[in-house]
N, C-alpha and C positions, 0 to 999 in steps of 0.2 A: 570160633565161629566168625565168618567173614560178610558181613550183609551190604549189600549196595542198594543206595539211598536217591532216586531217581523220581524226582517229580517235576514235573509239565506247572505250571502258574497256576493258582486259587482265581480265579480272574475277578478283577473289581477286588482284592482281598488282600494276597500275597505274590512277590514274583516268586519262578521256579526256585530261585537260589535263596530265599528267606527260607522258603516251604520243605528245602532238603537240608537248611541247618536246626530248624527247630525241630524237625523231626530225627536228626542225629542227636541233641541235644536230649531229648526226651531218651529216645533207646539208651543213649549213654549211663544215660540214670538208671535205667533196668537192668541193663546187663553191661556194665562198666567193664571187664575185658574183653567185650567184642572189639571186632575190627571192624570201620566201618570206612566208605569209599561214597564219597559226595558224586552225583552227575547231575544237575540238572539239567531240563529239558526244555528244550523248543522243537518245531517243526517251523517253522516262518512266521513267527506271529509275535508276538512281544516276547523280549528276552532273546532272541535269535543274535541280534549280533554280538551285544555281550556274554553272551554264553561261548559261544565259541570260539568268540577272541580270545575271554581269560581261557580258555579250556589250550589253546595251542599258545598261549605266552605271548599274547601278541600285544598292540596299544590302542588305544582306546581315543580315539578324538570326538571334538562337537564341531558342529556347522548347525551355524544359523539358514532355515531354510521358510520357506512357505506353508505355515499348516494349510488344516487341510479348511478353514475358513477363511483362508487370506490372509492371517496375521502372522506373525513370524513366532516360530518354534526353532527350539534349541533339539538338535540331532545328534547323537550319536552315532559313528562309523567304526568300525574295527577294521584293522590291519593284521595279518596272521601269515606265515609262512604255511602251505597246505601240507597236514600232516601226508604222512606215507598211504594211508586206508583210504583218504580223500581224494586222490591221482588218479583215479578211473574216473571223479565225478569232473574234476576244476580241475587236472593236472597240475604239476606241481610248479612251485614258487608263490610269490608275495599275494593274496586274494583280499582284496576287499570285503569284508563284511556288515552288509546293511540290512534295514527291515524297513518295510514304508508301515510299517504302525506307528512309528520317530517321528516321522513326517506328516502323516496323513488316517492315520490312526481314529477308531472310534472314540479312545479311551480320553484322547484329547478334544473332546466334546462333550461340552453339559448335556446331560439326558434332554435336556426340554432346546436346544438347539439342534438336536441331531434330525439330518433331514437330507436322504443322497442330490434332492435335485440341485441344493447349493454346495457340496461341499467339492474338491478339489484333488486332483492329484500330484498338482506342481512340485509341490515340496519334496515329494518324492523325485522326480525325476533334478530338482534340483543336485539332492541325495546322490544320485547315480555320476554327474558331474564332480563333485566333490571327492568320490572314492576315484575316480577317473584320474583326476589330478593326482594322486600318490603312488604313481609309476608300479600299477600293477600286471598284474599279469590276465587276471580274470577280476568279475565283480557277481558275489549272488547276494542277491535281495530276496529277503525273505518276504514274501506276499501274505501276509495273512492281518487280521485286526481292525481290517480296514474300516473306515465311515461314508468311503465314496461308492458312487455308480457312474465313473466318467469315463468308461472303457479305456483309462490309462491318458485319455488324451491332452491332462491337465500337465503331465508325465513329458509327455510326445513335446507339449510345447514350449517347455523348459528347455528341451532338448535341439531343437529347431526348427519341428514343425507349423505349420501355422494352419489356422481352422479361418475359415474366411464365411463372408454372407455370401447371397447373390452378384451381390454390386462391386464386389473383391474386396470387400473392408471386411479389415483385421477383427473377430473377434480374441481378445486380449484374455479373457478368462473362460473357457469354453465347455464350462459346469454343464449338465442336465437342464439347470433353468435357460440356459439360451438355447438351446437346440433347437428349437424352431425357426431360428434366422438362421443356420449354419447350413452352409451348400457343398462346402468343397473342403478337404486339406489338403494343403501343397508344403512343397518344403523335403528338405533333406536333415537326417539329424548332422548340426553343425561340428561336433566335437567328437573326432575317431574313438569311440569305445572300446575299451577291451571285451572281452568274450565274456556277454552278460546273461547270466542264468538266476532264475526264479523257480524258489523252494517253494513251495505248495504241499498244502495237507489234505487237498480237494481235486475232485475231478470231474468236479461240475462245468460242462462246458459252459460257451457265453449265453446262450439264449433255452428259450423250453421250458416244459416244466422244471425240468433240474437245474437251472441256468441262474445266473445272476441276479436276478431280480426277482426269481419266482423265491431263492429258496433264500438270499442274503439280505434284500435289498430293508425288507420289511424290519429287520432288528437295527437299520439305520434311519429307520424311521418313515419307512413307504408306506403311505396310506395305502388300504386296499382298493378303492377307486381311483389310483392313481398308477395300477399296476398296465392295465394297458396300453396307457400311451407310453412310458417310460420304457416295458418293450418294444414296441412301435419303434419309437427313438433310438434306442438303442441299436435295433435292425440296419436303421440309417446311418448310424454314424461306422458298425462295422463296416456296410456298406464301399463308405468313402475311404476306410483308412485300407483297406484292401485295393481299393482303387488305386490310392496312392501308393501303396508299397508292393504292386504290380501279382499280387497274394490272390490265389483264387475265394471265391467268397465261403465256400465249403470250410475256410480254414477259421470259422467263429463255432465250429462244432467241434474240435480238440479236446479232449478231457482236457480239466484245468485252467481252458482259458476265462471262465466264468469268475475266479479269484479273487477277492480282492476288488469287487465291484467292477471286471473286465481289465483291470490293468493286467493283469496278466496276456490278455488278447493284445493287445493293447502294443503290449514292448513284444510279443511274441511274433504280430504282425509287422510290424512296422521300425523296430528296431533287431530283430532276427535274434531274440532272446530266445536264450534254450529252457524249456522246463523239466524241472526237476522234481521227484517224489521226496520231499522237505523232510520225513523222519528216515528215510535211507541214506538220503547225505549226511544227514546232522548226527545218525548213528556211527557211519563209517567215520567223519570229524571226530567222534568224540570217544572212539574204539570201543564203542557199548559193548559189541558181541564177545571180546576179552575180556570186560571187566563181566560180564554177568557169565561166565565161564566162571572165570574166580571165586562168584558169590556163592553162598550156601544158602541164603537167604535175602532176597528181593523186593525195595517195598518199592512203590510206587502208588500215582494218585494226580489228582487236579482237584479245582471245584467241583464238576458235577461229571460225574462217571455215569454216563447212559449208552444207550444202541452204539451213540455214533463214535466213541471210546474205543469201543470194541472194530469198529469199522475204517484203522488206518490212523489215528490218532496215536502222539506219542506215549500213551501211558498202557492203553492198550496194546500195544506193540511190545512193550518192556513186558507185559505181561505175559503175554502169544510168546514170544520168545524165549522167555526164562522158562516156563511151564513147561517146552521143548525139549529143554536143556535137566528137565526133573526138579528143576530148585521150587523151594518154596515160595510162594509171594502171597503178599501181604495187599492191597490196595486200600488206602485211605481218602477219601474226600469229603466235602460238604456234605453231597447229598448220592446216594448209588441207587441208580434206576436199570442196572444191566444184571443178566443172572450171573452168579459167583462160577464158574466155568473154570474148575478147578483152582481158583485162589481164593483168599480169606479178605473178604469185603469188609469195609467197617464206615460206617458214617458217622461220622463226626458231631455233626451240629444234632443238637437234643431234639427230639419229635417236638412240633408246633412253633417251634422258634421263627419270628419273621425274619426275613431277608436281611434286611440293614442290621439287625443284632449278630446275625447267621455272618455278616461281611465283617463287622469289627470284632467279632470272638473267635473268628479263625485262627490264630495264632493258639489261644491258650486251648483251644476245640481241638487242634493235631494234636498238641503237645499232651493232654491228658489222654488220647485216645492213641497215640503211641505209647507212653508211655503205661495203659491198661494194657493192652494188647501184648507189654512183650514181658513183661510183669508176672504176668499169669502163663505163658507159655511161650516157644520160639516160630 
């Protein structure tokens, strides 16, 4: 029996690649001559660029960059040769691989700091710089994780755009808290990029109901009385950065560009960055469609398996797709709020467990609930 081991991050808990060794660990103990075939997953969000660095043999560096509060964070970038199945997405040779959750990330904000009007996206675009320099061929950033709502422009000006007032003075840091002085961006990005594409697991455009702020901005800490202006705002600054990059204004309503607090818009406008659907690349990268051909039996999982799982997300996807193929599959998580749709649902964490117990017993919460599950049957 050959089963592939495919899980997306516990978030707040475990990364992808903890979550598919403990849970090989555990099967092993039940059924000790199985064969078993590691993938963890990303879609753009945390774990993206080392996942698919080590997945294609590649190397792994840091750069010190700009989080996403102004202080300096330690980055990870990968370097990769683009597999064969990834040459329709990045063509081929040497690709940079980044995520601005490294740089600019929620995860790198205390809960009771988190708050889009200050936070930044410098860091990131510092990030894209950095992978720029190691003579690539292409560069995709993974967009997801993020703690910002700065339509990328924190990005932009890393880059060498400049965000100015009325009176043509520089503002230096051009978070959501200034917005109100900012009039104009001018500038050219200063450093020829290679062909820069963002992975997305979203297709919420920039503005709307469905849009950046209505539907991300609030888990970064947007007050509800503070939703209108910060649309408002936000209107304005697409606004100007279409003005500058001679972009009709139509082009803030693109699936996807909402991303990531609008960086996605963002590098999309203004740096001519392509987007990309983040679990079809990172599938193609990582030869999923072969290796769940192979499998007999499929698990997969995250922390919370709801609607939106099933709606384009990596675990749902491994899901929809093995299901296709007739395999079995198995899905594991925290907590499962989606109907079982032909696979075997299992929640992990015990009815009425809080949160923070529910985040530090995940590790031994898979591993005994892999290890019932295959125990008792395959």
């Amino acid at each position: 029996m050959r089963v592939l081991v495919a899980f997306d991050k516990f978030k707040d808990s475990l990364d992808a690649g903890a979550a598919c060794r403990i849970a090989a660990e555990a099967l092993h103990s039940a059924r000790p001559d199985w064969q078993i075939d590691l993938c963890p997953l990303a879609d753009g969000g945390d774990g993206f660029a080392e996942i698919l660095t080590r997945a294609a043999g590649g190397e792994l560096r840091r750069a010190t960059v700009t989080g996403p509060l102004g202080t300096p964070v330690e980055a990870a970038l990968g370097f990769a040769e683009s597999p064969a199945a990834a040459h329709s997405f990045v063509g081929a040779g040497k690709i940079a691989l980044i995520e601005m959750a490294q740089a600019s990330g929620l995860a790198l904000v205390p809960p009771a700091q988190r708050n889009p009007w200050r936070t930044t996206t410098r860091g990131t675009g510092e990030l894209i710089l950095a992978a720029a320099r190691g003579n690539v061929s292409a560069i995709v950033l993974g967009v997801g994780g993020s703690a910002t709502h700065d339509a990328g422009l924190g990005a932009l000006t890393a880059l060498g755009l400049t965000a100015r007032t009325a009176d043509g003075a520089t503002i230096a840091n051009p978070i959501p808290e200034t917005w109100a002085a900012l009039a104009k961006v001018d500038g050219r990005i200063a450093t020829p990029l290679p062909r820069l594409y963002l992975a997305t697991d979203v297709t919420n455009p920039l503005m709307g109901t469905f849009g950046a702020a209505s539907v991300f901005a609030p888990q970064k800490g947007l007050l509800e009385e503070d939703f209108t202006r910060l649309e408002y705002m936000t209107g304005r600054v697409a606004a100007m950065l279409c003005s500058q990059a001679g972009k009709h204004p139509l082009l803030c309503e693109t699936p996807g560009c909402g991303a990531a607090g609008g960086l996605a818009f963002g590098l999309h406008c203004a740096a001519d960055a392509t987007l990309l659907r983040g679990f079809d690349f990172v599938s193609a990268w990582l030869g999923l469609d072969a290796r769940l051909a192979a499998a007999d039996v499929v698990i997969t999982g995250e922390g919370s398996f709801d609607s939106s799982s099933l709606a384009g997300k990596a675990p749902g996807e491994v899901a929809r797709r093995a299901l296709a193929l007739g395999k079995k599959v198995h899905v594991f998580a925290g907590t499962v709020a989606a109907p079982a749709e032909g696979f075997l649902a299992h929640a992990i964490t015990p009815s009425g467990t809080d949160l923070a117990t529910a985040l530090r017993g995940a590790p031994e919460n898979l591993a005994l609930a892999v290890r019932t599950a295959f125990t008792r049957s395959p």
